[in-house]
C-alpha positions as CSV (number, residue, x, y, z in Angstrom):
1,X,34.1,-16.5,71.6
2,X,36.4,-18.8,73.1
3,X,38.3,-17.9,76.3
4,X,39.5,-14.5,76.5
5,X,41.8,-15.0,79.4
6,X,44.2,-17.4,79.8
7,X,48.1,-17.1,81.2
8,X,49.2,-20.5,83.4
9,X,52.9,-19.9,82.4
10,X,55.4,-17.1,81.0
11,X,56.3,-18.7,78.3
12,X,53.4,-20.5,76.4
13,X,52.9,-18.8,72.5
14,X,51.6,-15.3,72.8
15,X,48.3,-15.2,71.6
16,X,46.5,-12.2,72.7
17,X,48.2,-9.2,74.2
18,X,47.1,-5.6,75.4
19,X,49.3,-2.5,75.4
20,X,49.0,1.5,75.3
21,X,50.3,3.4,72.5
22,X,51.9,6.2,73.6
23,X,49.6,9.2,73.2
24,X,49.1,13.0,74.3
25,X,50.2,12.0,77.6
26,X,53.9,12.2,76.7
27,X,53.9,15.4,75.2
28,X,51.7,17.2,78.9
29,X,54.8,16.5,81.3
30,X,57.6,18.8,80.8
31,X,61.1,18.2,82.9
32,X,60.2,19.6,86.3
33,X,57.7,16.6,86.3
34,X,60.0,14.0,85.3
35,X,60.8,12.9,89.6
36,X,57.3,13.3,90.0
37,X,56.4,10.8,87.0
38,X,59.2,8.3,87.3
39,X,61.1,9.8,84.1
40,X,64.8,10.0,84.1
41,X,64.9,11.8,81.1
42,X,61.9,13.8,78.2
43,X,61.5,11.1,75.2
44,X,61.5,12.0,71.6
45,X,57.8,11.7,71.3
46,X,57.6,11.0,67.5
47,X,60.4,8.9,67.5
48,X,58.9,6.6,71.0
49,X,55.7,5.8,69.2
50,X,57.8,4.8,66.1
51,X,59.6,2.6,68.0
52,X,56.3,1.1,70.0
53,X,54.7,0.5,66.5
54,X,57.4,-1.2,65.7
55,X,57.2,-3.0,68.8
56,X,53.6,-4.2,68.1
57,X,54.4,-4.6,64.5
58,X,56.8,-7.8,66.1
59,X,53.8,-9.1,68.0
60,X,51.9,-8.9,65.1
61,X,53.9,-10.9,63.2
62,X,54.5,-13.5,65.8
63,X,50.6,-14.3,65.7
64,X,49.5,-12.7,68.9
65,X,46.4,-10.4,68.8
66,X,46.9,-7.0,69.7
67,X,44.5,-5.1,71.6
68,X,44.8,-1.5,73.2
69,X,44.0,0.3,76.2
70,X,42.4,3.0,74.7
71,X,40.3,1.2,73.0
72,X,38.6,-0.5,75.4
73,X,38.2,2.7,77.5
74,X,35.9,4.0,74.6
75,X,33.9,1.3,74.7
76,X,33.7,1.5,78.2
77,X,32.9,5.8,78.0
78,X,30.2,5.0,75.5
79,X,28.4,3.4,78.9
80,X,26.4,6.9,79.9
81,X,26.5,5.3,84.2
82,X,30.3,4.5,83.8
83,X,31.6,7.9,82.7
84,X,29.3,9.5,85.3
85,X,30.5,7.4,88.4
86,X,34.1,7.6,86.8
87,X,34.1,11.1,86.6
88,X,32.5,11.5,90.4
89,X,35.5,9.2,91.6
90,X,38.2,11.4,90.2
91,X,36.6,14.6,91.9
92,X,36.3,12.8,95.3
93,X,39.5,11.2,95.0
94,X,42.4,13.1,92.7
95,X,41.2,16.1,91.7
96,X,39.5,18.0,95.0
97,X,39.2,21.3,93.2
98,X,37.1,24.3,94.1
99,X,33.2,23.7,93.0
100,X,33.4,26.3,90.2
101,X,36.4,24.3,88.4
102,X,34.8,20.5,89.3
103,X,31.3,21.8,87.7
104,X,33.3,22.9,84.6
105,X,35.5,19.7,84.0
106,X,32.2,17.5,85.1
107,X,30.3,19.2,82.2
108,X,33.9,19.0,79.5
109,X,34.4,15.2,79.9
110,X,30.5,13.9,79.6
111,X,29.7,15.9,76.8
112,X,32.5,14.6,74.9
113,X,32.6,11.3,72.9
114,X,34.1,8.3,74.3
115,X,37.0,8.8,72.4
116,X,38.1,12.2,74.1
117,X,36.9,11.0,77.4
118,X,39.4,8.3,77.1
119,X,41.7,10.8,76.1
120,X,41.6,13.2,78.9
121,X,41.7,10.2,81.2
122,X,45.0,9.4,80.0
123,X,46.1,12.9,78.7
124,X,45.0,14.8,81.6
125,X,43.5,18.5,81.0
126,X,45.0,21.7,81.3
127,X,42.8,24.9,83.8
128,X,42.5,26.8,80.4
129,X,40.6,23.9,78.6
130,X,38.0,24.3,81.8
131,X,37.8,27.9,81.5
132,X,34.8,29.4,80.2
133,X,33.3,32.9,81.5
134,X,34.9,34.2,84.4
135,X,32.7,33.1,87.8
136,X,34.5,34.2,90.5
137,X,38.1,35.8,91.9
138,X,40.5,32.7,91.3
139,X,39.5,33.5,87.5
140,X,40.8,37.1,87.8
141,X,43.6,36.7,89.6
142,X,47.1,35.3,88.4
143,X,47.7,31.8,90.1
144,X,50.6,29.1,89.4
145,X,48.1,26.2,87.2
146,X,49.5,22.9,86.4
147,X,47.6,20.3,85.1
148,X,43.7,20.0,86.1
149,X,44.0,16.6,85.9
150,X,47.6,15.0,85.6
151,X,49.0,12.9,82.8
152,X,49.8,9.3,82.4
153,X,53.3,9.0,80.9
154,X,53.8,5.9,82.2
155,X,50.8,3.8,80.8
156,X,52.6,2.6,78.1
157,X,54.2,0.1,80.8
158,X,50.8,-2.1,80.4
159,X,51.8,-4.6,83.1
160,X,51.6,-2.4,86.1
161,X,48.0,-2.2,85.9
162,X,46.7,-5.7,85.9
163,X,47.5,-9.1,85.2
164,X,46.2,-12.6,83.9
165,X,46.6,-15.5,86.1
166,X,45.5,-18.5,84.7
167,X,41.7,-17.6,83.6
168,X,41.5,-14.6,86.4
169,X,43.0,-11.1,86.1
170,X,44.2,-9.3,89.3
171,X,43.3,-5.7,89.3
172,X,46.6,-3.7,90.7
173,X,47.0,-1.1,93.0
174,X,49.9,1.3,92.3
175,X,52.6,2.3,95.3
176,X,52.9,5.7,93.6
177,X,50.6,8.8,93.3
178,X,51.7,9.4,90.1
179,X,50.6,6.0,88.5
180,X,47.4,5.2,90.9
181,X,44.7,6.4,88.0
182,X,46.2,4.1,85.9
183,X,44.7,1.0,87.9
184,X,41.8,3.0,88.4
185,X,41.2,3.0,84.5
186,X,42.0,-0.7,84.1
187,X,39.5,-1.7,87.2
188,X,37.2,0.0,85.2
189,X,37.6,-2.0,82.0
190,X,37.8,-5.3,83.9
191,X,34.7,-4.6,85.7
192,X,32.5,-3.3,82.4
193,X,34.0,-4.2,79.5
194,X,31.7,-7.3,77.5
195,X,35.3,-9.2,77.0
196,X,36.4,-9.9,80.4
197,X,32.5,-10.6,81.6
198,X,32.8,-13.9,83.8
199,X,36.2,-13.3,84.5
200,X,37.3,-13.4,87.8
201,X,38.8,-10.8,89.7
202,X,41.0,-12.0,92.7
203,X,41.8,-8.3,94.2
204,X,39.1,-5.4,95.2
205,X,41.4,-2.3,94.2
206,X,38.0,-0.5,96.1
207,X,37.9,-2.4,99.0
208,X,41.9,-2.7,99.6
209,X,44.7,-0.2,98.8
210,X,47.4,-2.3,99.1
211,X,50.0,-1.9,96.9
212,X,50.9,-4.4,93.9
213,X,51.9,-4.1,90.6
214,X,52.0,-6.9,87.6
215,X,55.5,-6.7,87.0
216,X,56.1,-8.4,90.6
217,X,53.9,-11.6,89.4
218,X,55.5,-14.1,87.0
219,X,53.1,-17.4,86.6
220,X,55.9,-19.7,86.2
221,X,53.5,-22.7,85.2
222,X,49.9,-24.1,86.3
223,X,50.9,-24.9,89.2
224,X,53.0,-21.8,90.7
225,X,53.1,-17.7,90.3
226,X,55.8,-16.1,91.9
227,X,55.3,-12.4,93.1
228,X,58.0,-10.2,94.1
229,X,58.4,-8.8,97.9
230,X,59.6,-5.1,96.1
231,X,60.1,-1.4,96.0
232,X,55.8,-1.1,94.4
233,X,54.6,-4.5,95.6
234,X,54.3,-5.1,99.8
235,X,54.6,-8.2,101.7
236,X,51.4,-7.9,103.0
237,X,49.6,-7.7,99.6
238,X,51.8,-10.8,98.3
239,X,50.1,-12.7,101.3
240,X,47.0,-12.2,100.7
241,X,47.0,-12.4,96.7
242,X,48.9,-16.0,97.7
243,X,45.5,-16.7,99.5
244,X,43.3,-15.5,96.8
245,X,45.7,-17.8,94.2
246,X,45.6,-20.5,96.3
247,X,42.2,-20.9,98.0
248,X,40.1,-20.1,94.4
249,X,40.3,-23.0,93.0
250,X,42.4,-22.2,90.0
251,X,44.6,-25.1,89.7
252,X,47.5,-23.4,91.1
253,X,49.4,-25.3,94.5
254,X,52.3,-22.5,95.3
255,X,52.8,-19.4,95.4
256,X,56.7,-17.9,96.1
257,X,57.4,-15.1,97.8
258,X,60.2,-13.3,96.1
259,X,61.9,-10.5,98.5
260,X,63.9,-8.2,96.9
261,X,65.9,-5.0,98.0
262,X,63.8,-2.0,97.7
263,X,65.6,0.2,95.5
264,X,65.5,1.3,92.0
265,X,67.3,-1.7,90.5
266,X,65.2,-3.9,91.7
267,X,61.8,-1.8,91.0
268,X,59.9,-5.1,90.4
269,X,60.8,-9.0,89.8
270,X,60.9,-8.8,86.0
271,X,63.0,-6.0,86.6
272,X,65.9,-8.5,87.4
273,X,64.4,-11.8,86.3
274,X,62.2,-13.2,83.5
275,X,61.8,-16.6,81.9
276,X,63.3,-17.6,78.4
277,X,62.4,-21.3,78.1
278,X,61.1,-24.4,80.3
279,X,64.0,-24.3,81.8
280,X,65.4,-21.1,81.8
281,X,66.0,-17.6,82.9
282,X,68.0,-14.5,82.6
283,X,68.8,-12.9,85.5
284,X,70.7,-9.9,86.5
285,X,73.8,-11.7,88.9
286,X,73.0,-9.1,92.0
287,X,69.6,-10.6,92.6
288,X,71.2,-14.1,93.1
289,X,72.2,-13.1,96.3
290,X,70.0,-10.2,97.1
291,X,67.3,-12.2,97.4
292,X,65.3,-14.4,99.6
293,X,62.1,-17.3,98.9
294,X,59.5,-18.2,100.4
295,X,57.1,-20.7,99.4
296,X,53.1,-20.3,100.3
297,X,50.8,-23.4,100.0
298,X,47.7,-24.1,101.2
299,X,46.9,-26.6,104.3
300,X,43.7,-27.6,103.7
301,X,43.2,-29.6,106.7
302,X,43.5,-25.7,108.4
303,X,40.5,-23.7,106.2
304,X,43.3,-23.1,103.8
305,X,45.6,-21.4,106.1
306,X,49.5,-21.5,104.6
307,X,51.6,-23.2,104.9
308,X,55.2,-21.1,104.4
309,X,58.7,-22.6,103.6
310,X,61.8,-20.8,102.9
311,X,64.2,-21.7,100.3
312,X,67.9,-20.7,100.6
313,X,68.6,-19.7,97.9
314,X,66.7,-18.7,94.6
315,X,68.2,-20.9,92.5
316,X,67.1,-23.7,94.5
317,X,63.6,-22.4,94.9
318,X,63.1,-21.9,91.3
319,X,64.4,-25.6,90.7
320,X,61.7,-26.5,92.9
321,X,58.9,-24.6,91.2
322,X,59.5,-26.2,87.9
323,X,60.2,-29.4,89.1
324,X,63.4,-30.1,87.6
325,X,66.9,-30.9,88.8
326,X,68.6,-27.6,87.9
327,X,67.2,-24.4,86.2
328,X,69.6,-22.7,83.9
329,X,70.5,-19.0,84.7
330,X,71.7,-16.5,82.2
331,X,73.3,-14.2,83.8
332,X,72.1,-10.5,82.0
333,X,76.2,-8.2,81.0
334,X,77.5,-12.0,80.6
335,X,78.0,-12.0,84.6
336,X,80.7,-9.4,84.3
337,X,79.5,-6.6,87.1
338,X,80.2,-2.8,85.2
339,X,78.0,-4.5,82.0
340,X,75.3,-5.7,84.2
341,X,75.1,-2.7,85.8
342,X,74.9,-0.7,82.4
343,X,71.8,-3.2,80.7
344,X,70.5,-3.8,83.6
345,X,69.7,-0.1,83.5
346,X,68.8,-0.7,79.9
347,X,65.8,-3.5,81.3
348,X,68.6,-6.1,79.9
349,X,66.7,-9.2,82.0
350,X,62.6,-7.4,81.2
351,X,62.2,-10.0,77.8
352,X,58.8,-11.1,77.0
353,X,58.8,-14.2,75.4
354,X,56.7,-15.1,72.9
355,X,57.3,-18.5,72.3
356,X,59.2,-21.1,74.6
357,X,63.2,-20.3,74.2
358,X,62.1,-16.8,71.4
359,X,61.7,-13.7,73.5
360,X,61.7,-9.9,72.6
361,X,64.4,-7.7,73.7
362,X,66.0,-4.5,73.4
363,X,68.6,-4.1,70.9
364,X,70.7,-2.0,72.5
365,X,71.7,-4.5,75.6
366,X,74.3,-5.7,73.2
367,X,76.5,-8.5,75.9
368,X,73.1,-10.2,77.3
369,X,71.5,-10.5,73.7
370,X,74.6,-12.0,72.7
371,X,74.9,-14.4,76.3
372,X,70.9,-15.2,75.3
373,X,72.1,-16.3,72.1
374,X,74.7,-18.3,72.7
375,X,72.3,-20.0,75.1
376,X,70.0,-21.5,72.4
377,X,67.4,-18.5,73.1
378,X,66.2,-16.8,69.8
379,X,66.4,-13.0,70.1
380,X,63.9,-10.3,68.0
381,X,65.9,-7.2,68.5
382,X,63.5,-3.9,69.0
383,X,64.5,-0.2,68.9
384,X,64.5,1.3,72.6
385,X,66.3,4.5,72.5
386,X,63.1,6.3,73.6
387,X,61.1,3.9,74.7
388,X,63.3,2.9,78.2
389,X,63.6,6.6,79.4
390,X,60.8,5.6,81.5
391,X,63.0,2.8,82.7
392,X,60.7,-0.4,81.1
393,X,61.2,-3.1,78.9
394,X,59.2,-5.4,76.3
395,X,58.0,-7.0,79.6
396,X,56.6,-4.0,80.7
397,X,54.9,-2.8,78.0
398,X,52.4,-5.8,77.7
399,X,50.2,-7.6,79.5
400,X,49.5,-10.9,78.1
401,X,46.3,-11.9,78.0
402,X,46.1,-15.1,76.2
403,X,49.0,-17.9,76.1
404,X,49.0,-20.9,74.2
């Protein structure tokens, strides 16, 4: 088999690709859950996974391999050692329930097939499918029970968890309770799973527990990965993955620091910025300004210690990470403020291209498709009524694993 992992730019031909199908997982949070699981709204759970086949459908057809989560978290579950140390982590860790309960859901997961232990990991269990005989007085008397184990509505945004830089993967530790099992599942397929032996893993989720999440890093080429200074992603992390980049010997020479507001808007750097072509991005027009860059390199007349240089503006620092003159900015509502606003809430700027200058987007972002268009960038329209209640775009919901 030929090399499994590969990303040194956002734009090379897709080639291999992971994602999450939405599963169970949607249908176990009901609205009283929706703060507490970054929803804004309950999707139409039929009509989401319609639209997400359809979504993989496009990748399909573009020649990139699709592969799922789920999928390799069976193959993983089938490993007797991995489901057992799994299941001890998420007892010591999330779950912390009375002996009686943790004895039960011990005994439920590993005597089921890989296929429903993958499923609960990502469905979450309810107290009644525990129960058994009643043990003691918490089973007689009448106590508010939510979820045993909470659901994942949000792994269908398969960026978060990891990403590919050049032939390494960075394993990612999520700012928020609600989404932190989620890396803990895809450290666990990174660390086991037969495809992604040899590779490189530049972060120790174990070890560290500071925050990042893959929709702050964009590898802009093979020589520079920008990561995003955001709301989920912390300035302290971004320095040390720019060590890790840097002092690895992975071909790469920069790193920049992109430091954005922490709110909503700006949830992560492909929330407001992604790359269409060499030369190219579309970017929502508050971020132009919002924004500051700083460039990380690595002295190595110091032991590798950086070397930092700050840009001012991002225009200027993006320039200077592709090495040309001037990069082109599309700016997402066709730069008028009340329509940015609206797509930009629609993940107008999250494309994921799939070919230098052909990217996937959302059809309903309507005045940025158009602006892409009229740009020279081919557009492949997608459904996205249900799919961006959880506030994600085509960028979001994959993590290239393989680029041209």
């Amino acid at each position: 088999m030929g090399q499994y992992v590969s990303v040194k730019s956002e734009i090379g031909k897709l080639k291999r690709v992971m994602l999450h199908r939405p599963g169970m997982e949607m249908e176990h949070f009901t609205p009283r859950q929706m703060e507490e699981m970054l929803f804004d709204d309950i999707p139409w759970v039929s009509r989401m996974r319609e639209e997400h086949d359809a979504f993989a459908e496009v990748l399909h057809n573009e020649g990139a391999e699709v592969v799922y989560i789920e999928d390799f978290l069976r193959d993983v579950f089938s490993v007797p050692e991995v489901s057992e140390k799994f299941v001890e982590e998420l007892l010591n860790n999330e779950v912390r329930r009375d002996r009686q309960e943790s004895r039960r859901f011990k005994e439920l997961f590993l005597s089921s097939r890989p296929e429903v232990m993958a499923a609960y990991a990502i469905c979450g269990i309810y107290p009644r499918e525990i129960e058994s005989k009643k043990e003691g007085l918490a089973d007689y008397l009448p106590m508010e029970k939510n979820h045993f184990l909470h659901p994942l509505p949000n792994m269908y945004f398969a960026r978060d968890s990891a990403a590919a830089v050049g032939t390494s993967m960075i394993p990612c530790c999520m700012n928020t309770s609600a989404r932190y099992r989620e890396a803990v599942l895809m450290s666990l397929i990174l660390n086991n799973h037969p495809c992604f032996t040899g590779t490189m893993l530049l972060y120790n989720t174990e070890r560290y527990q500071m925050p990042i999440e893959g929709g702050d890093i964009l590898v802009l080429s093979n020589k520079v990965v920008a990561i995003g200074c955001s709301q989920r992603t912390s300035i302290q992390t971004v320095e040390y993955m720019a060590r890790q980049i840097l002092n690895m010997h992975l071909g790469f020479e920069r790193v920049m620091a992109v430091h954005l507001p922490t709110e909503r808007a700006f949830m992560h750097l492909d929330t407001v910025l992604t790359m269409v072509d060499p030369e190219s991005f579309v970017v929502y027009p508050r971020v132009i300004d919002a924004c500051a860059v700083v460039e990380m390199t690595r002295n190595p007349a110091e032991n590798g210690c950086l070397v930092y240089t700050r840009y001012d503006d991002l225009r200027s620092a993006l320039s200077s990470a592709l090495c040309i003159k001037d990069v082109r900015m599309i700016l997402s509502g066709g730069g008028d403020t009340r329509t940015a606003a609206r797509e930009q809430w629609n993940d107008a700027t999250n494309t994921l291209c799939v070919a230098p200058g052909r990217v996937i987007v959302y059809n309903r972002n309507e005045v940025t498709n158009r602006c892409l268009r009229q740009s020279g960038i081919e557009t492949i329209e997608i459904e996205g009524s249900e799919l961006v209640r959880g506030r994600g775009g085509p960028r979001c919901m994959s993590m290239p694993l393989l680029r041209k």
